[in-house]
Each structure stands twice: as C-alpha cells, then as structure tokens.
C-alpha positions in Angstrom: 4.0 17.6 -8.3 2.3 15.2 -11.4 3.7 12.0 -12.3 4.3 9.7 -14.7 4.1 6.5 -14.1 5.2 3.4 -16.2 3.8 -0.2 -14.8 6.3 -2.6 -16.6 7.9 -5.9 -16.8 8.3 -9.0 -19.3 5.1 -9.4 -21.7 2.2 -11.3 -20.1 2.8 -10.4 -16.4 -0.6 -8.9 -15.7 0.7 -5.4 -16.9 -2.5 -4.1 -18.7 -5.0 -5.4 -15.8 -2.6 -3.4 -13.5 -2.6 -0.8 -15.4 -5.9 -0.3 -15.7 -6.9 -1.2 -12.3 -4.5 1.8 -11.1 -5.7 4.0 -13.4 -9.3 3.6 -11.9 -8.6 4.1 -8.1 -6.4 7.3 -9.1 -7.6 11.0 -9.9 -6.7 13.0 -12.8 -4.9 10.2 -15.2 -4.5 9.5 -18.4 -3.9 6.3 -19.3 -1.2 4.9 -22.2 -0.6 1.6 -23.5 2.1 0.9 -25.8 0.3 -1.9 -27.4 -2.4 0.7 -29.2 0.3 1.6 -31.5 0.6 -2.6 -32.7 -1.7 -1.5 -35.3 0.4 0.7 -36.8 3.4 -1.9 -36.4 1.2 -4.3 -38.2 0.9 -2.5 -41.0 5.0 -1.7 -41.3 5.6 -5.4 -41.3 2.5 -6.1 -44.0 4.3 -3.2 -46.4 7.6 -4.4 -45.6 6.3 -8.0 -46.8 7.8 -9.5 -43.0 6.1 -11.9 -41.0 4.9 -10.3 -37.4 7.5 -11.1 -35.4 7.7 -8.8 -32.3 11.2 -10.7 -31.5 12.8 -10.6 -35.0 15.5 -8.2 -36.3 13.1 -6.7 -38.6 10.9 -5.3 -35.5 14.1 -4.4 -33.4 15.7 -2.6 -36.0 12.4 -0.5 -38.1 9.6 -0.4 -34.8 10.4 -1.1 -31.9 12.3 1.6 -30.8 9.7 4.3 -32.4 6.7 2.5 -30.5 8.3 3.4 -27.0 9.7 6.9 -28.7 6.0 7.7 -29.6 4.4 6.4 -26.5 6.6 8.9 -24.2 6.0 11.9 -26.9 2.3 11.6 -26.0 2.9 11.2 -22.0 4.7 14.1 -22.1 2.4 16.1 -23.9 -0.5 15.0 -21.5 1.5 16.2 -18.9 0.7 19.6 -19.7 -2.7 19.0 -19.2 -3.4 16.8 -16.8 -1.7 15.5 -13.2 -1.0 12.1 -13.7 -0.1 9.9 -17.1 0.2 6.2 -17.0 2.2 3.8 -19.0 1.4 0.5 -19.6 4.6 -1.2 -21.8 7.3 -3.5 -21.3 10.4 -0.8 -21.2 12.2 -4.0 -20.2 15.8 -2.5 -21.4 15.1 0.8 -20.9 14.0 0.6 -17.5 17.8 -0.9 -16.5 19.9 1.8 -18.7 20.6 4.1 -16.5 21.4 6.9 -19.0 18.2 6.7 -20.9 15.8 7.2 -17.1 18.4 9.9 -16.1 17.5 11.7 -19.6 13.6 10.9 -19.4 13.8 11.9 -15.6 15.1 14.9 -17.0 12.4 15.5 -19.7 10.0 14.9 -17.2 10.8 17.5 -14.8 10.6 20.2 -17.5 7.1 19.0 -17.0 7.3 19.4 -13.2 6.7 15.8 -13.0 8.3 13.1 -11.2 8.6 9.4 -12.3 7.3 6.4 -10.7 8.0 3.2 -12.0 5.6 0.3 -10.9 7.2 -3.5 -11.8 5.2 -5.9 -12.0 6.7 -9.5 -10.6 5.0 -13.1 -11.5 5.6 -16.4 -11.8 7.0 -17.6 -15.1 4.7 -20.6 -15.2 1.7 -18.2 -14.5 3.2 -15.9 -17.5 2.9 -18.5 -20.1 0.0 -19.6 -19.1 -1.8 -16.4 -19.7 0.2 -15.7 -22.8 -1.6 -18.7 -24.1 -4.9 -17.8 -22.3 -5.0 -14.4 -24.3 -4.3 -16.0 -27.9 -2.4 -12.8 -29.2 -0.7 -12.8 -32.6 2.2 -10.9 -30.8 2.5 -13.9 -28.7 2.8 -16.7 -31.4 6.3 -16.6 -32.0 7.3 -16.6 -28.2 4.8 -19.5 -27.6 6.1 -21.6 -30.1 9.8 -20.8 -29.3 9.1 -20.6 -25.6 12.5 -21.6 -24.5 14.6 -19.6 -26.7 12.4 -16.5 -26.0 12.3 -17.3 -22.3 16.4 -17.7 -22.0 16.1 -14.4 -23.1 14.0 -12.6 -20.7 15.4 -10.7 -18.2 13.1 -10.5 -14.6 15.5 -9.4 -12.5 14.2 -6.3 -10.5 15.5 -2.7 -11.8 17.1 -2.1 -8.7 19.8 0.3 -10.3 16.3 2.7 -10.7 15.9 2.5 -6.9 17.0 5.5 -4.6 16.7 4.1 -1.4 15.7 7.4 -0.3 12.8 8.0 -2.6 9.6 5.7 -1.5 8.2 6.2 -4.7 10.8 6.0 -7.6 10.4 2.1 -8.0 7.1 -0.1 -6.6 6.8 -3.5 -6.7 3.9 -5.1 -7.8 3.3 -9.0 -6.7 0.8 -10.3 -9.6 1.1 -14.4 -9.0 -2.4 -14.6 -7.5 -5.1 -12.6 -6.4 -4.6 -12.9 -2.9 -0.9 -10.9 -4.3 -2.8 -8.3 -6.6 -5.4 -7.4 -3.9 -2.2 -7.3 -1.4 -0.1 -5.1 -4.0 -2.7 -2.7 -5.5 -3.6 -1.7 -1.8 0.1 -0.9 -0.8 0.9 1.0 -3.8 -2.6 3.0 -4.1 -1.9 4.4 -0.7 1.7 5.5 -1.7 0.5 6.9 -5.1 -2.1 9.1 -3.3 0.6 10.7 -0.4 
C-alpha cells in the first residue's frame, strides 16, 4: 500500500532536515515542503500592501489555509504516480482536528494509500535558537515577539491521531540532539520500510 507521510510540528523543530533525511533512506518518494509555496505568499502580502507576517490576521484569513489546501492537492496527485509522498509542514491544527485527518484519510485511500504522520519533538530553547540560527524573514515576527508567539504554540503530542493498534499511524521523532536524531531516524526508517 503507498503512503503519505507528513513530518510536522511547531516551526523550527528540525522539520525540513527530517524531512529530507527520510526522504533519502526511503525508495520511491516524492518529497513536499510547504514552505516552496512562501514565494507565492510573498507576493499576496506585497499586492495586498501587508507587511509579511506569517502570524497576522491578514495571513490566517487570505494564505494560510490555501498553502496547506495546495500542498495536499499535489501529494495526492503524486500518489498516482509514485509509492511514497512526503510532507514537510507544520499542520499544527490540522493534525489535532480529528474531522479534517478522518476526511484526508479518506481522500487518501481513494489513492490506496495510508497516512503516517511523523512529529517531530524538541526542546523549546533548542527551537529558538535555530529559528535565530536560520535568519528567515518568516521568523522575524515570532523572534521579536517570542513570548506572545510562544504562549501560543501548542507541542503537545497529537495523540487523538494515535490508534493504538496501528504501529505506524503516528511516529515520534526526538530531534533535541544528535545523539536523539541518529536514535529516532533509525527506529522510524525500520518501521517505514515493513
């Protein structure tokens, strides 16, 4: 059966280097990341005359909604044509509504997929410091108002995603240190490739 996979959690948890790392070690995948389509998101604030502000109303109301909504249209469609597609975005309040994964577990059977969702858990102090390492423009707003974005993070596992029955519905992914990472990637390699 294919899969698609997201690997998600709050912004600047090691997501991307996850991602990518996975993507290497498995066969067949094609990989997604959410954040190709900031480009595009860039340009709707610029014609809208907003400042980029991934946290404001403007972005919540007129992106970001569309950015996920286009990042699973092409999942979906690589489905068709190859075994495994993997997602590298935050999906942090999608991933705990239980309607919305019971509707794209849905959609992805049509596929005759199954979903795997990999969370990726680390240390709040290591977060901001690579958020501040990386120097993104997405970040600005959250580094500067680091306690009012932090109060509003939520890094509590998805455990309402969790069949205790399935081994692979939800993996989590320890990404504090390397010893961690090296520990992690291992356990969940060997479960992806059952």
């Amino acid at each position: 059966m294919k899969r698609l996979i997201i690997v998600t959690s709050p912004p600047a948890s090691g997501k991307t280097y996850i991602s990518k790392e996975l993507a290497k070690k498995l066969k067949h995948v094609v990989y997604l990341d959410k954040d190709t389509l900031i480009v595009l998101s860039n340009q709707i604030f610029a014609v809208a005359g907003m400042e980029k502000n991934r946290s404001s109303d403007f972005f919540e109301k007129n992106i970001r909604d569309f950015e996920y909504q286009a990042t699973l249209d092409l999942a979906l469609e690589a489905l068709i044509y190859d075994d495994i597609v993997l997602i590298n975005a935050p999906f942090t309040r999608e991933i705990r509504d239980t309607e919305y994964i019971k509707k794209l577990k849905a959609k992805i059977l049509e596929k005759n997929a199954r979903l795997t969702v990999v969370w990726v858990i680390t240390d709040v102090d290591v977060i901001k410091r690579r958020m501040i390492e990386r120097n993104s423009d997405r970040d600005t707003w959250k580094i500067k108002n680091w306690d009012k974005y932090i109060a509003d993070v939520d890094f509590d596992i998805p455990k309402e995603i969790d069949d205790p029955l399935v081994i692979d519905d939800l993996l989590l992914f320890h990404n504090s240190n390397e010893e961690q990472f090296k520990e992690s990637m291992e356990r969940i390699i060997g479960i992806l490739e059952v």
